[in-house]
C-alpha positions as CSV (number, residue, x, y, z in Angstrom):
1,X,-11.5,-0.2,-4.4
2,X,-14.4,0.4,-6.8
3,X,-12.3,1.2,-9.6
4,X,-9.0,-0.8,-9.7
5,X,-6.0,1.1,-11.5
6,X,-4.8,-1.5,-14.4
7,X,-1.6,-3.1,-14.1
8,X,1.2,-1.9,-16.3
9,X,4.9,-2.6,-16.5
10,X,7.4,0.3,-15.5
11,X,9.9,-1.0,-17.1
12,X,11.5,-2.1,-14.4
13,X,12.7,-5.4,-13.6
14,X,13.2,-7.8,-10.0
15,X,16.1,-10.0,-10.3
16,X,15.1,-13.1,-7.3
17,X,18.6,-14.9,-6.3
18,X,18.5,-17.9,-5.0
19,X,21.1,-20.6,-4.2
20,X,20.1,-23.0,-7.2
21,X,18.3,-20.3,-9.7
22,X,17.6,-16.9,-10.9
23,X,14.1,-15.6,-11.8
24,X,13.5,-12.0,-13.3
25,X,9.7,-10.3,-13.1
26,X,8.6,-7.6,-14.2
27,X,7.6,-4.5,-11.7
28,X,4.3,-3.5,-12.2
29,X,3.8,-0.7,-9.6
30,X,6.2,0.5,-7.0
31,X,6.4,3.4,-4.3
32,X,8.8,4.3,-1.3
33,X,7.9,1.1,0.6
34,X,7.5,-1.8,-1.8
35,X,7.9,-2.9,-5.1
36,X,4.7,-4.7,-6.8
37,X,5.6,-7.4,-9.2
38,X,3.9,-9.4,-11.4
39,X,1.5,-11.6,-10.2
40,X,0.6,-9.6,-7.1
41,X,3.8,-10.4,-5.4
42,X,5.0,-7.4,-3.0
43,X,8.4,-7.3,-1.5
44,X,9.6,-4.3,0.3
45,X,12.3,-1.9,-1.4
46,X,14.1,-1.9,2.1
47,X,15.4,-5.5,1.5
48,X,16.6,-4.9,-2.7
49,X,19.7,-4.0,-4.1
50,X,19.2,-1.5,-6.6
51,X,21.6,-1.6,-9.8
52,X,21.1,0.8,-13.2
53,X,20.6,-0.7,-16.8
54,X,23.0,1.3,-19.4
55,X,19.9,2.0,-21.5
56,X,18.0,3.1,-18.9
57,X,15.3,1.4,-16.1
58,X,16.2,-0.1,-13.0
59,X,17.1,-3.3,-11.4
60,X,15.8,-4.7,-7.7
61,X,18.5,-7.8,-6.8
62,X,16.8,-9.8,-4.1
63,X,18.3,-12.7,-2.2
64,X,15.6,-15.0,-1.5
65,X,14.2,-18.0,0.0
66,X,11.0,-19.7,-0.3
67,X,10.1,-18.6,3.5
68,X,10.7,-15.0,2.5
69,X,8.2,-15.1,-0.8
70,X,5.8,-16.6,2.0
71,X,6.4,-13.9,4.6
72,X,6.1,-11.0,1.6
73,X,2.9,-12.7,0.4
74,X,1.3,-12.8,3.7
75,X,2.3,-9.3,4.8
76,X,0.9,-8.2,0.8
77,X,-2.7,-10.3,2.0
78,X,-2.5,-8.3,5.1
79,X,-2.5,-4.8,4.0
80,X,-5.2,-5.5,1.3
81,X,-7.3,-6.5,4.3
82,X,-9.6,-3.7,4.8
83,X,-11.1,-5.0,7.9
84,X,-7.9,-5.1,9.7
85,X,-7.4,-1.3,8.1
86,X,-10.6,-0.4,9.5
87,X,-9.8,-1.4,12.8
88,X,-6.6,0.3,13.7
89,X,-8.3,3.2,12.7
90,X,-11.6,2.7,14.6
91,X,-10.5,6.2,17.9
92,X,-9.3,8.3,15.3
93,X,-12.5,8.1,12.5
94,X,-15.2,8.0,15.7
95,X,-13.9,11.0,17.6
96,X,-13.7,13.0,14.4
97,X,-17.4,12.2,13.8
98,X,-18.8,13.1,17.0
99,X,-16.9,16.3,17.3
100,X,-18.6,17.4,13.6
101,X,-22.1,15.7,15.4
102,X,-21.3,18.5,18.2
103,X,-20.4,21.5,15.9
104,X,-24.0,20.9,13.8
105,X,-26.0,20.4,17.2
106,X,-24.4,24.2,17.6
107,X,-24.8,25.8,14.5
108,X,-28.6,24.2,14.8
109,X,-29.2,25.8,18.3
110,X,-27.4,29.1,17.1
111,X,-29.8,29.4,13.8
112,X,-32.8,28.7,16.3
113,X,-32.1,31.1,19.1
114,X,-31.5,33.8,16.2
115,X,-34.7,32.9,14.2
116,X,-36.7,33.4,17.6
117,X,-35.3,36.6,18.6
């Protein structure tokens, strides 16, 4: 992106579990999939617990493990990748051009045969 949307808390929070600590980030974006927190890590919603705070905002409870940080930030590198983007979408964005290509070559033969006649 040209224009990158700056990063600001929800007010939500990520609680990370582990066996020997507990870390708590703050959520700085988040939609139906994932959950962005800070620091560009994104984990996907699927996986979280979600609890209420009393005062309002909510809380994503993770178990985790340091494979599973590795596995989110890779899949996170992954769909920033516009190249890879690009090229599961190579059919769909080349047909759609050629059939417009075909459309102008008619209107242009159309507007021809009429300015003739």
């Amino acid at each position: 992106m040209l224009f990158k949307k700056k990063e600001q808390n929800t007010g939500n929070t990520a609680i990370l579990l582990n066996e020997h600590e507990i870390r708590s980030l703050p959520v700085v974006d988040e939609n139906e999939e994932s959950i962005t927190l800070d620091g560009g890590l994104v984990l996907p919603r699927a996986d979280a617990e979600t609890r209420y705070y009393p005062e309002g905002g909510r809380a994503y409870v993770f178990g985790w493990t340091g494979r599973y940080l590795a596995e989110s930030e890779n899949i996170s590198a992954l769909e920033k990748n516009t190249v890879l983007r690009n090229l599961f979408d190579y059919g769909a964005t080349t047909r759609l051009d050629t059939i417009k290509f075909f459309v102008w070559l008619g209107v242009v033969v159309v507007i021809v045969f009429l300015l003739r006649g």
